[in-house]
N, C-alpha and C positions, 0 to 999 in steps of 0.2 A: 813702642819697644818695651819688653817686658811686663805689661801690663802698667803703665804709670800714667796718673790720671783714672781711674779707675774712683766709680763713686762709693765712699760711704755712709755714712748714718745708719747701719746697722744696729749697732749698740748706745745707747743715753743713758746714763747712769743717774742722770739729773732730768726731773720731771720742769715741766716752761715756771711752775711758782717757785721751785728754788733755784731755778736760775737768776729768775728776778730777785728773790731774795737775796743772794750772795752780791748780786751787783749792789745791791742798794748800800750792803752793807759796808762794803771795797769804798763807795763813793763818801760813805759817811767815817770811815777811815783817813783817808785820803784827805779829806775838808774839816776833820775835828781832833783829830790825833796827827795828821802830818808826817812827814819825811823828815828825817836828819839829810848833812851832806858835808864830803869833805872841804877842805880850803880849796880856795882856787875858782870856784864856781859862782865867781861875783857877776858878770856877762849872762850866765845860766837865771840867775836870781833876779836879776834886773829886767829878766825880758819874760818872767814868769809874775812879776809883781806889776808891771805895766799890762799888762793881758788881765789883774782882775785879781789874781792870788796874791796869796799874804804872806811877810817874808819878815819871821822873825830874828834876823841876825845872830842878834846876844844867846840866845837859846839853838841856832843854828836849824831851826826849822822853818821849814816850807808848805802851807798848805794850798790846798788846789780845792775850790767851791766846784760842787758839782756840777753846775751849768757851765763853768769853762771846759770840763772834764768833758762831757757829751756835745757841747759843741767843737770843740778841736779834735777826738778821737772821728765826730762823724765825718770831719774832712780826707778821714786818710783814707784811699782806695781799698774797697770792697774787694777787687780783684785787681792781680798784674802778673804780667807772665817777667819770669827766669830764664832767659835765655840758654839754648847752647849755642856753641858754636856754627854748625854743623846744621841746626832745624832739624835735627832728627831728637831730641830730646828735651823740649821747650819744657817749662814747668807752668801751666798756665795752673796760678793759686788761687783759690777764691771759694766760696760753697763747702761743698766735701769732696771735692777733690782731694785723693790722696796720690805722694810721693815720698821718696824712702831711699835714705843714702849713708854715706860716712858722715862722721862729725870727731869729733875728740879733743885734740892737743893734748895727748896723752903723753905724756913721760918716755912710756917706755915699749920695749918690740920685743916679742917674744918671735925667735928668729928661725928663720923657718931652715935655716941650711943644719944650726947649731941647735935645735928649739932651746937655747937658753935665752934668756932676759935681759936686753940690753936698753940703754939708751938709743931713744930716737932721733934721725940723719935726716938732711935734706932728700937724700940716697932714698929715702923711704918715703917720702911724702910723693918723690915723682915714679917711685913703681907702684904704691897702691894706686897712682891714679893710672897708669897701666893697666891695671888688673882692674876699674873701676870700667873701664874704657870698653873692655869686652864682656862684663857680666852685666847679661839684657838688663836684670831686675832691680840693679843698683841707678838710681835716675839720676842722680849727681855726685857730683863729690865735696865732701869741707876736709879743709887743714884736717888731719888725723895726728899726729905728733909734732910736738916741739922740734926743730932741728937743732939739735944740742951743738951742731958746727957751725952754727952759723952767728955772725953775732946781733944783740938782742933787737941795735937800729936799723938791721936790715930783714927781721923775720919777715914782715909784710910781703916786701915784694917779692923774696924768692916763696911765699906761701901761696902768692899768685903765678908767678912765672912756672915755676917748677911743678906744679900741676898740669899746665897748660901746655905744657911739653908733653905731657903722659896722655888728654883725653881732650874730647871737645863739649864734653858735658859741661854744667852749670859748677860752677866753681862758688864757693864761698870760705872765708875763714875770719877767723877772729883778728880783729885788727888791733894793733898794740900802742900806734901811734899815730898824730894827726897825719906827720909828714909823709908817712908810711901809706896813710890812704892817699895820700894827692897823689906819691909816686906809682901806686895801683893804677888810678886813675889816667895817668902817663901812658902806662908800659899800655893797658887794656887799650888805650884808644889806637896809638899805634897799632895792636894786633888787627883789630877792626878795620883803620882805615881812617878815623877821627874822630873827635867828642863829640860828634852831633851825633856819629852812627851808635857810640855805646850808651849817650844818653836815653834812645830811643831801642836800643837792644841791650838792656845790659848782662853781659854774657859774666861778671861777677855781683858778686854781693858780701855783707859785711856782717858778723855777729856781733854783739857786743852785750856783755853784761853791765847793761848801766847802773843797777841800784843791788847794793851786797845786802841781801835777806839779815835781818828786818828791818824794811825801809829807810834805805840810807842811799844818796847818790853817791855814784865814784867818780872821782875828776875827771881822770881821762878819758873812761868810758863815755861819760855825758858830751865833753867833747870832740869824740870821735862820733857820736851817735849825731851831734849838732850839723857837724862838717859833711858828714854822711849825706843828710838831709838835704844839706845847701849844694853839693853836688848830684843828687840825684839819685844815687848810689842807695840801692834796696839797702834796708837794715832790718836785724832783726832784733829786737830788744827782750835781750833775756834778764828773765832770775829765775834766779832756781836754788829755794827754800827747802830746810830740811824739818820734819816734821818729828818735832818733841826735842831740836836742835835748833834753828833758826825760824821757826815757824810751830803754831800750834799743834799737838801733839795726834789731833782730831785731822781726819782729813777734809773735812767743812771748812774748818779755821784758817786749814792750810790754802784754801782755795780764796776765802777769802781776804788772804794775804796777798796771794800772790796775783791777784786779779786786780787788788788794790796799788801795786807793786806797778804794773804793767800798765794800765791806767794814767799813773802821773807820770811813766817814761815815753808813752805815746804821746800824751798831752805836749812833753818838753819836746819830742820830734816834729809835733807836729807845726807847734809855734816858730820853732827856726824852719820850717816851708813847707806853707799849708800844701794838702795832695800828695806831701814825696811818698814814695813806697815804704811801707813798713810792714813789718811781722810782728805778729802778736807772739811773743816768745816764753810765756809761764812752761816752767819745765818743775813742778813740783815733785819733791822726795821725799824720802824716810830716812832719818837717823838711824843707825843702830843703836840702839839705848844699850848693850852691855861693852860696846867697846868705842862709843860715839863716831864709828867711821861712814860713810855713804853705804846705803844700801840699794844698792840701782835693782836686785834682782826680782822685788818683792810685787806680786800680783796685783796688789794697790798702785802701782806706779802706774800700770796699765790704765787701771782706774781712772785716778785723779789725771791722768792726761788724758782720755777722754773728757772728762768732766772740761778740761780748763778748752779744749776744742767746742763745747757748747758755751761757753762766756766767752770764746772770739768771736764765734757765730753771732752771739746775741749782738754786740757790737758792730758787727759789720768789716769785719778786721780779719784776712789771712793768717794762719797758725804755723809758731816753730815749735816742733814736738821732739819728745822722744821717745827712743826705745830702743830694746836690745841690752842694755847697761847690766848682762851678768855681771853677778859677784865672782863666778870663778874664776880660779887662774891660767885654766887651759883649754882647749875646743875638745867637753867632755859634754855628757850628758845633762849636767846639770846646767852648763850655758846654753843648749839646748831646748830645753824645757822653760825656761827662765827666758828666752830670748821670743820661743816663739810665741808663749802669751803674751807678754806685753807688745811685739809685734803685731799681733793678730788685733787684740786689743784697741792699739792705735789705728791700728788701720779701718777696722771695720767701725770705729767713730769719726771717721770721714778726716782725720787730720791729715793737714794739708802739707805741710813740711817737715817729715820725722827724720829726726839726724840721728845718728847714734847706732841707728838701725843696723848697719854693717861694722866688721870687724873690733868690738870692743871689747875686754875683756876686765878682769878684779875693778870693776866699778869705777870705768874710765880710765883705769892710771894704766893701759897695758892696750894695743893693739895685736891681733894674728893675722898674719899672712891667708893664716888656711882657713880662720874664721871669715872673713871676707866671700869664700866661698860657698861657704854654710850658709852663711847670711844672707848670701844673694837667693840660695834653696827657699829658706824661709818665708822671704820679703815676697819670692816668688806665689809659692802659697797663700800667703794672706792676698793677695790682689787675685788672684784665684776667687777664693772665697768671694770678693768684693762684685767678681763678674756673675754671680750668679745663677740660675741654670736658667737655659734655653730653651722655651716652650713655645713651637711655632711649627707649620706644616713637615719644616725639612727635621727637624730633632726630634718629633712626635714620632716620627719614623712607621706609618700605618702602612705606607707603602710598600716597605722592606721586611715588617712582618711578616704581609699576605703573600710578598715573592716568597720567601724561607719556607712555611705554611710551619703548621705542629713537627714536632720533630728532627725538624734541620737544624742549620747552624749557620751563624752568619759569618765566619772567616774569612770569604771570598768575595760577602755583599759587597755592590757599588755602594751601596749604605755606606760598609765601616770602611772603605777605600777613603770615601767622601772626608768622614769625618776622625781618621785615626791619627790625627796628628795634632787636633786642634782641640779635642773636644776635652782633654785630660791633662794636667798639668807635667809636663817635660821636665826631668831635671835635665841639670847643667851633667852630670855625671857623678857627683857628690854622693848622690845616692843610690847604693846597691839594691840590685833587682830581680839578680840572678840566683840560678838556685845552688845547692852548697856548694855544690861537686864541682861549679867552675869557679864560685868565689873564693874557696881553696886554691885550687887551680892558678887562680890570679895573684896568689901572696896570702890571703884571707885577710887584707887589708880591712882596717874601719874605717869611719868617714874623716876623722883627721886625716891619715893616711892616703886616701883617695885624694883630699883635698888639695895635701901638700903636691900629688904628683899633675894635679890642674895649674896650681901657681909656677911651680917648674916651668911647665909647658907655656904657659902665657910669658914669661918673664925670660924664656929661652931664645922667645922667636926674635926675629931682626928688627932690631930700635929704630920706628919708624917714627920722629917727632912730630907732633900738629902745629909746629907752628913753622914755616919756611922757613930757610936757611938765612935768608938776609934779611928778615923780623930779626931773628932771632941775633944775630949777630951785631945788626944795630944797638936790641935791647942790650945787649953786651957791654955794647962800648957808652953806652948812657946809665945806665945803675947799675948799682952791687951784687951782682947776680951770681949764682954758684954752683948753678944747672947745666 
């Protein structure tokens, strides 16, 4: 579906000796300069100083000797597949494999009936995953906004439930609380059928930013990320450092922070249970130095995530990536331009898990309806690129020349019969093709415009839920659910 899975390694922005380099220097980070960490993390400390590391209290640092570093990261799985529901859209991670979906927990909705700017609703998280549900090129979905209705002990599970009513795609999102994962854990096995079926297919997964740039654990994060592990439950262990803000101003520096960063949060996954799944999750940025806010839009992004995909690679370690993360504030040309480098970008460096990639807008804090559909244009495109051109008896096409001879035309070939459908990338409808006199004719709509009238139509037709009536009703009457 949609091209997902698609190989890449196209593009290395980093030669095999500074790759090695940057590790070396993450690990001498890591074992000589150390991590801070908040309170609370004495469980965390205790079971990284009995492994070998050095846990200075009074000073509240932590280090990790390199040989614990490369032996606990070498234990975590090189590859694992993402379930969906359905088997029509597994996310097998591993290599360069790439895939490309929502991400966020965005604030806020730029609304597609009002286009003005509101807070985001549970109401939104289960129709983008509607609209995630039908557009091929989107291969999963993550929580995309905050549900400002919902209260703060029960985001987890309606972040799981409430998707899973809209799609049968690979579901992830950011988990907030321990209890909140177990209750996941819960509602998911039921969907399934029982814990042994989702241990062995898990149709969700969990983000978590365990360590706030530069180098510091966060309590909860670490564990939700622990508890993760001991259930089984893929994690993805992010940070995401800004460059000349919370990380080196160099994007060398920044990588190798943020690789040193990702390193000791693998290492801490990996100690609470050797083998669980994890994602290598460095999502490195750029400051704006004249008004210090995130700058997601900037052609380095593209960069430095590639690069951080070649130090998961080197590791042996699955990637969460990004891209997409316009600065702008509407589905104009500039998120456009801005969305499809860094898309193309991530993609064609083979990264394995780019979240971010649909519907984002003003540098995460805004989701669109109608970007969503752009997005999926885009993502399309780049996994285009990724397939390559085909050089082989039937695309060499010697045959259908010498039928045609000098002079003809091939309109009618069984040639382009064969191959007019497959051989050139399809949009969704997003983009206009026609010529003026009927694009007039048709309103002389832009591709916002067009876009909006796709999300309409998708969100118009008859609410068919994925998950049965008496799943669904059960989960009802067992948790807080709002969907």
């Amino acid at each position: 579906m949609g091209g997902g899975g698609r190989i890449g390694n196209l593009y290395r922005p980093l030669n095999q000796g500074q790759i090695e380099t940057i590790h070396q220097k993450s690990l001498d980070v890591i074992e000589h300069i150390g991590l801070t960490f908040e309170t609370g993390l004495d469980d965390m400390l205790d079971m990284v100083e009995e492994a070998g590391g050095k846990v200075d209290r009074k000073k509240a640092r932590v280090y990790f000797p390199g040989k614990l570093v490369e032996e606990m990261v070498a234990q975590a799985p090189a590859e694992f597949v993402l379930y969906s529901r359905d088997g029509k859209n597994d996310l097998h991670l591993g290599s360069d494999r790439v895939y490309a979906g929502t991400g966020g927990s965005a604030l806020n909705v730029l609304d597609f009936d009002t286009g003005q700017v509101r807070h985001g609703l549970l109401k939104d998280i289960y129709n983008v995953a509607r609209l995630v549900d039908q557009l091929d090129n989107i291969h999963f979905f993550q929580r995309c906004v905050v549900p400002h209705d919902v209260p703060i002990e029960y985001y987890d599970v309606n972040s799981l439930f409430a998707p899973m009513l809209g799609t049968t795609k690979h579901i992830m999102f950011g988990c907030d609380l321990e209890q909140g994962l177990k209750d996941a854990v819960e509602l998911a096995s039921i969907v399934v059928g029982g814990r042994e079926k989702l241990r062995k297919n898990p149709i969700f997964s969990i983000a978590a930013c365990m360590i706030i740039s530069p180098l510091k654990f966060c309590t909860q994060s670490v564990k939700n990320v622990c508890e993760a592990a001991r259930q089984t439950v893929p994690v993805a262990i992010a940070s995401a450092p800004m460059s000349g803000s919370t990380s080196p101003m160099t994007m060398a520096g920044t990588l190798v922070q943020t690789h040193a960063e990702e390193l000791a949060g693998i290492t801490v996954h990996q100690l609470s249970n050797p083998a669980a799944p994890v994602l290598y999750g460095g999502l490195p940025g750029m400051a704006d130095m004249r008004s210090m806010g995130y700058q997601g839009g900037g052609v380095e992004f593209g960069m430095m995530q590639t690069a951080i995909h070649q130090l998961a690679e080197y590791v042996k370690v699955p990637n969460y990536a990004s891209s997409g993360l316009s600065d702008s504030k509407i589905p104009d040309a500039q998120a456009g331009w801005e969305k499809a480098f860094t898309t193309a970008l991530a993609a064609m460096g083979g990264n394995n898990y780019i979240h971010h990639a649909a519907g984002m807008l003003e540098s995460m804090l805004c989701i669109s309806y109608e970007q969503y559909v752009i997005d999926d244009e885009i993502i399309g495109m780049a996994c285009k690129i990724l397939k390559g051109i085909a050089v082989d008896e039937a695309h060499l096409a010697y045959d259908a020349i010498k039928a045609v001879g000098p002079g003809g035309n091939y309109l009618m070939s069984d040639h382009t019969m064969r191959f007019i459908r497959n051989e050139y990338f399809q949009s969704n409808g997003v983009s206009d093709k026609t010529f003026r006199n009927d694009w007039e004719t048709s309103g002389s709509l832009d591709a916002r415009e067009r876009a909006n009238r796709i999300v309409k139509n998708i969100l118009s037709a008859i609410e068919e839920p994925k998950i049965p009536l008496d799943i669904a009703t059960q989960i009802r009457k067992k948790f807080h659910v709002f969907a």
